[in-house]
N, C-alpha and C positions, 0 to 999 in steps of 0.2 A: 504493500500500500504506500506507502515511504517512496519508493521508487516510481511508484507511478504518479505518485503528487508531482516529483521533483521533473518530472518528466512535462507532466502538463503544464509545470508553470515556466518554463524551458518554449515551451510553444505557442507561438501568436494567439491564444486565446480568451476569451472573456472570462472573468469570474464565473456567473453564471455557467459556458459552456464547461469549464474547469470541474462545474456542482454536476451539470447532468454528464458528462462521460464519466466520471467516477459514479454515478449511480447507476449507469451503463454497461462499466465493468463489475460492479457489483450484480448484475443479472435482473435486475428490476426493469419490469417492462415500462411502456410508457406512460398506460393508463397511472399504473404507480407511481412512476415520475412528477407526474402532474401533481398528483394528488400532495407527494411531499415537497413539491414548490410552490404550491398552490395557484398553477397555470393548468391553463386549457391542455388537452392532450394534442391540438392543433400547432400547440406555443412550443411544446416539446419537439415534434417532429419536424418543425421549422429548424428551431439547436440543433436535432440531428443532422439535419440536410449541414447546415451550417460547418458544424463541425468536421463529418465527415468531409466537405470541400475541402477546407482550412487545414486537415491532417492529408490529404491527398488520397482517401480510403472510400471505398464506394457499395462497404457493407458492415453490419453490426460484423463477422467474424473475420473482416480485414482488420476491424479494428481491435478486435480482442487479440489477433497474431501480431499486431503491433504493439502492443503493451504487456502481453502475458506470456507471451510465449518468448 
């Protein structure tokens, strides 16, 4: 977990996007997401598009082999 903080904040990303890819990697889906940011689950998968740009990965398991593996 340590590592993958140090990692996100290492990368042009938002606060916010930094909160939902670590909740990402923790395996919560988006409906969950939402729920413990207390945004729409439309607001989440906009982050994810986002993110995923921003990291250059164009699937949730691009992105887990980017960070976990």
């Amino acid at each position: 977990d340590k590592q993958i903080k140090t990692n996100l904040n290492q990368i042009h990303l938002t606060a916010r996007d930094q909160e939902i890819t670590q909740l990402i990697l923790d395996v919560h889906s988006s409906n969950e997401i939402s729920s413990l940011c207390f945004v729409s689950e439309g607001t989440v998968n906009n982050h994810r598009k986002s993110i995923y740009r921003k990291l250059g990965v164009k699937s949730q398991g691009d992105l887990f082999k980017r960070f976990i593996l």
